[in-house]
C-alpha beads as a LAMMPS data file, in Angstrom:
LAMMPS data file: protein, C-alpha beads

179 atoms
178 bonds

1 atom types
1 bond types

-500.0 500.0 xlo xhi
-500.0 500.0 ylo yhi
-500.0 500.0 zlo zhi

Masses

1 110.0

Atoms # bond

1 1 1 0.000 0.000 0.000
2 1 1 1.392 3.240 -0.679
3 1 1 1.854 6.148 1.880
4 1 1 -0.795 8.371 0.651
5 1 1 -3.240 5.174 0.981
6 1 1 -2.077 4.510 4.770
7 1 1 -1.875 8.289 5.637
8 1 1 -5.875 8.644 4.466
9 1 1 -7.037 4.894 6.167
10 1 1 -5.188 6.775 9.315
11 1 1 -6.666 10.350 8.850
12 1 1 -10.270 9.180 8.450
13 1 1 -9.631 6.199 10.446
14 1 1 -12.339 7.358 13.150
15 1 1 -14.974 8.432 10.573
16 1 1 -14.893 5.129 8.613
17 1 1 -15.105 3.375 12.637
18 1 1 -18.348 5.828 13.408
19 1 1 -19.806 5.240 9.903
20 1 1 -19.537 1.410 10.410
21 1 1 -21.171 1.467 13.674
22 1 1 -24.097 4.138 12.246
23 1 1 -24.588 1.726 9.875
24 1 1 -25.181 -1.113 12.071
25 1 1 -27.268 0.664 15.050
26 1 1 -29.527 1.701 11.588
27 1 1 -29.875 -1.668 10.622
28 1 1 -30.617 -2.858 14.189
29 1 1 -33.423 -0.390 14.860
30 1 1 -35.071 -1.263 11.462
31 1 1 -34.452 -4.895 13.060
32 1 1 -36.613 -4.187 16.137
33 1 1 -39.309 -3.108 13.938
34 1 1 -40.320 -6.788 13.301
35 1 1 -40.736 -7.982 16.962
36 1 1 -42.663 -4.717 18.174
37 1 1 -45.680 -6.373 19.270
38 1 1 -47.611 -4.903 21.988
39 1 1 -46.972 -7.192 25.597
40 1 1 -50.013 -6.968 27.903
41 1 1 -47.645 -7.350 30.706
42 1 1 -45.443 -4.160 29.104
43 1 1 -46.742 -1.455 27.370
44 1 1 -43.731 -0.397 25.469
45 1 1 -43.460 -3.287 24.024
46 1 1 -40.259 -6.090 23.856
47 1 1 -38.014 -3.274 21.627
48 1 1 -38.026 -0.822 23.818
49 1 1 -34.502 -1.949 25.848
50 1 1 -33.258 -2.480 22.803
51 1 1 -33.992 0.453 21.106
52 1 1 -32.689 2.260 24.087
53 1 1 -29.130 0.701 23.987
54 1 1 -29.535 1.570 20.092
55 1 1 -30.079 5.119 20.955
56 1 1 -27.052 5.195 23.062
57 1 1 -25.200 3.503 20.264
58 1 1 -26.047 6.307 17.428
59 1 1 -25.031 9.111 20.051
60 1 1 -21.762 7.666 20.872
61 1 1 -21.249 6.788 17.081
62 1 1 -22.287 10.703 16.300
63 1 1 -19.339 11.597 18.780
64 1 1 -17.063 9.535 17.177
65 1 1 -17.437 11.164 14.181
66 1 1 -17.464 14.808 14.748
67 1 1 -15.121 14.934 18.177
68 1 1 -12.823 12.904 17.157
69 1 1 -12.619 14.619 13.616
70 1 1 -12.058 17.959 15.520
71 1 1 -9.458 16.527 17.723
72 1 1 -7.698 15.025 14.407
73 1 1 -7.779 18.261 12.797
74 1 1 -6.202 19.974 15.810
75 1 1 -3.672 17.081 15.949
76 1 1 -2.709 17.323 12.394
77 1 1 -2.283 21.841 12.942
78 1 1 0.078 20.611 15.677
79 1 1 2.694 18.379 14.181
80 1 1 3.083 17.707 10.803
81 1 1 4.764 14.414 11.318
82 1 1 2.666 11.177 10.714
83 1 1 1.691 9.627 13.836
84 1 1 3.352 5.683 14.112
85 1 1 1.763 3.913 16.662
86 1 1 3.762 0.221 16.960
87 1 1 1.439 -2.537 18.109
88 1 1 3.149 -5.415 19.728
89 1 1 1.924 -8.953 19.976
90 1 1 0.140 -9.147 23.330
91 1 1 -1.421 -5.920 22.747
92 1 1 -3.146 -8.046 19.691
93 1 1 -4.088 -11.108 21.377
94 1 1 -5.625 -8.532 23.874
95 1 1 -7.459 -6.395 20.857
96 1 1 -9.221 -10.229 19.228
97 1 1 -10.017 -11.304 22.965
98 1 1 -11.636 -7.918 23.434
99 1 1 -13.725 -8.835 20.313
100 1 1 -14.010 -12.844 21.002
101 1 1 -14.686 -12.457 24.893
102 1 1 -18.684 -11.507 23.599
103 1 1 -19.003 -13.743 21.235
104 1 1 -18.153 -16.459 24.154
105 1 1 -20.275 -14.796 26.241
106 1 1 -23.517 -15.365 23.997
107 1 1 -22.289 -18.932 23.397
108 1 1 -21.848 -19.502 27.670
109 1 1 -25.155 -17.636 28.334
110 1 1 -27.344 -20.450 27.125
111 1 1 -25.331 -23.329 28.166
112 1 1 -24.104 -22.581 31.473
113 1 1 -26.864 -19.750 32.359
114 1 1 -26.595 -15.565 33.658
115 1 1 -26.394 -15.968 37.006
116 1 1 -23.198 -17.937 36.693
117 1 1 -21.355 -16.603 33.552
118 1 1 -21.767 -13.054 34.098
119 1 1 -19.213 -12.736 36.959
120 1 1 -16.792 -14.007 35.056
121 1 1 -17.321 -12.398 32.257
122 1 1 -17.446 -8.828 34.057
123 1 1 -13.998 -9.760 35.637
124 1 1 -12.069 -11.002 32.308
125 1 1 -13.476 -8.234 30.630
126 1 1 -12.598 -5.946 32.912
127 1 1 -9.263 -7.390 33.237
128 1 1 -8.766 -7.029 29.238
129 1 1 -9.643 -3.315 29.086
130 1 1 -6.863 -2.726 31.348
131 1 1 -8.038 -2.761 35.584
132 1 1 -5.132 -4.257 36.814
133 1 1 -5.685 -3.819 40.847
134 1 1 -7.383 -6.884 41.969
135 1 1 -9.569 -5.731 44.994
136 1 1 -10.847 -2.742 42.237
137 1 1 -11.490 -5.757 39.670
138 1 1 -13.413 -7.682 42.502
139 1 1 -15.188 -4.400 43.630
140 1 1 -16.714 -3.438 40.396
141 1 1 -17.463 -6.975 39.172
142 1 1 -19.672 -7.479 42.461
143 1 1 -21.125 -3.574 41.909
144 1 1 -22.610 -4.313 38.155
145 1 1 -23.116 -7.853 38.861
146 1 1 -25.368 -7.163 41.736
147 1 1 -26.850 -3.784 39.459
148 1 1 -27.477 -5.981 36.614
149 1 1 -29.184 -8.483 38.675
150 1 1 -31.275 -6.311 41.123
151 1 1 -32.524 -4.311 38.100
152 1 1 -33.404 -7.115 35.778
153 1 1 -35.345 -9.479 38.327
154 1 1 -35.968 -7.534 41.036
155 1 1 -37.502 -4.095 38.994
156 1 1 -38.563 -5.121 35.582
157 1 1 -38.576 -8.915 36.185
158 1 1 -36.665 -10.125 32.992
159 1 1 -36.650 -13.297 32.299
160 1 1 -32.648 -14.782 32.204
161 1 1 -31.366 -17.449 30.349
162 1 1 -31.088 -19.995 33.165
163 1 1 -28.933 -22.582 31.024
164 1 1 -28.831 -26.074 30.355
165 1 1 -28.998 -29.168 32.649
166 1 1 -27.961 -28.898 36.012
167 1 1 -27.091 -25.353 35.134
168 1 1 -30.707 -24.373 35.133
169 1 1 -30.925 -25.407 38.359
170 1 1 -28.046 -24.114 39.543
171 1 1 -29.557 -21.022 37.875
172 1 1 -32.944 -21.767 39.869
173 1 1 -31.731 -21.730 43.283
174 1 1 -30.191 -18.663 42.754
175 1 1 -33.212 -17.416 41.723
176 1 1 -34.894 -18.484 44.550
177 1 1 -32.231 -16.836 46.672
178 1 1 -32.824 -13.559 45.089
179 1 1 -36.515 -13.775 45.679

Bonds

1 1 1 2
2 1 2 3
3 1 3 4
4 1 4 5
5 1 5 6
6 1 6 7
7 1 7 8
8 1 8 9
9 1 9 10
10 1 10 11
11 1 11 12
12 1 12 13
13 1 13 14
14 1 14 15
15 1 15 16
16 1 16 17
17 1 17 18
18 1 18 19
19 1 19 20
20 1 20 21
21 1 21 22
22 1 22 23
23 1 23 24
24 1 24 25
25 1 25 26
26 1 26 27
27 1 27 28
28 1 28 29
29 1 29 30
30 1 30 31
31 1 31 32
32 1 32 33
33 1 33 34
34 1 34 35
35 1 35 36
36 1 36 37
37 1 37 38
38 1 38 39
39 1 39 40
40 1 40 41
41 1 41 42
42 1 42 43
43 1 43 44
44 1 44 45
45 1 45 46
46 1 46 47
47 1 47 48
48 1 48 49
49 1 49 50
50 1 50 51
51 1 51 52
52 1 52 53
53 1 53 54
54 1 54 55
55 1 55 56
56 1 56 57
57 1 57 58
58 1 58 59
59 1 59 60
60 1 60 61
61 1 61 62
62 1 62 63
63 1 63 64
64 1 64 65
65 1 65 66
66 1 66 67
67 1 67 68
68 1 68 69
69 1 69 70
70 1 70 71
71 1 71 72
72 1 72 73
73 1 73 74
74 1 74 75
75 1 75 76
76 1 76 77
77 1 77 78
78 1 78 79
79 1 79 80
80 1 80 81
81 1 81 82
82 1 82 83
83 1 83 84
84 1 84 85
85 1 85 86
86 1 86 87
87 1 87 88
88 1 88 89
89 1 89 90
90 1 90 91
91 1 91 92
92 1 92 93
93 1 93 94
94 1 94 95
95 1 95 96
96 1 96 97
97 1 97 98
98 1 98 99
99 1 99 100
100 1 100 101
101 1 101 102
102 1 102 103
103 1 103 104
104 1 104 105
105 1 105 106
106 1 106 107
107 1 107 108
108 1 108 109
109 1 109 110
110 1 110 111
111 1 111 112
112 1 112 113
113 1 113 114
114 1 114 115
115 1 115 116
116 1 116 117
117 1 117 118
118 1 118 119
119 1 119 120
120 1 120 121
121 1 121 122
122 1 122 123
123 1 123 124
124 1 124 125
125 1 125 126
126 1 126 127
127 1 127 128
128 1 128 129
129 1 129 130
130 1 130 131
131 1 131 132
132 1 132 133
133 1 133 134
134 1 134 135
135 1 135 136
136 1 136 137
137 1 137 138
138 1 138 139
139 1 139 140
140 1 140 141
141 1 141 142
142 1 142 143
143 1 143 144
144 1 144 145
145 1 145 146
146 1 146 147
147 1 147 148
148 1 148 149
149 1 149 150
150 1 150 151
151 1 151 152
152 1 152 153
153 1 153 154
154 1 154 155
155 1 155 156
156 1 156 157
157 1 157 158
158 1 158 159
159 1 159 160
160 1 160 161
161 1 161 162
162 1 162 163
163 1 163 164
164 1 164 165
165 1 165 166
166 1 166 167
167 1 167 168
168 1 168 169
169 1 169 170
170 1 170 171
171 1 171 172
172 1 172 173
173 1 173 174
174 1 174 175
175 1 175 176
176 1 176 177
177 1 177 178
178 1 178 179
């Protein structure tokens, strides 16, 4: 590839990234469109949460795009030498875990159940992005585990995949714990 070729894919690196991701929150709202059915239990109806999450999605894609296009433009006024950023190995394995760590996640969720793969989930995760300091790691992964789980059975009484086998009742006593 030649340099003017890299030197644009890093210029408008952030706008084709916030593009990409306006893209897919439009698709995924014209999604929800097709399981809108009215719930006599919920008024809003079953794509409401999701729409919500969408709508937080398209706002931090819309700052993606025209932030971090002013901060490139003040970054390129600055210096007129090409930024080289050097990625080493273990900072790749952690970028395609960062990526693969969800995918596992939706794969664990409906074998093993919520309850019992969230935690560990949070705390890899968590552990990826960079928290390093164990008791913080443990702190936070009880905070939104316990905010997660007090908000989705306790206040809007969502139904969570309780997993397979003995799992689900692993799941189930928990459960009854909670309530």
């Amino acid at each position: 590839m030649s340099t003017s070729h890299e030197s644009f894919g890093k210029r408008y690196s952030h706008l084709i990234e916030g593009l990409a991701w306006l893209i897919f929150v439009l698709l995924a709202a014209a999604y929800t469109f097709e399981f809108d059915d009215p719930l006599p239990v919920y008024d809003w109806g079953p794509a409401h949460w999701p729409r919500v999450v969408l709508f937080c999605m398209f706002v931090a894609s819309c700052w993606l795009i025209v932030f971090e296009s002013k901060s490139q433009r003040k970054a390129n006024g600055e210096s007129s030498e090409p930024l080289k950023i050097e990625v080493d190995m273990s900072m790749r394995v952690r970028i395609v875990l960062i990526f693969a760590m969800p995918v596992l996640f939706a794969f664990l969720i409906h074998k093993l159940g919520f309850l019992l793969v969230t935690p560990f989930f949070l705390f890899g995760y968590m552990w990826l992005m960079g928290v390093n300091r164990l008791r913080t790691l443990l702190i936070m992964t009880v905070s939104i585990y316990s905010a997660i789980v007090i908000v989705f059975v306790k206040l809007i009484f969502t139904y969570l995949p309780p997993g397979a086998g003995i799992f689900n009742t692993l799941n189930g006593k928990i459960l009854g714990l909670l309530q």
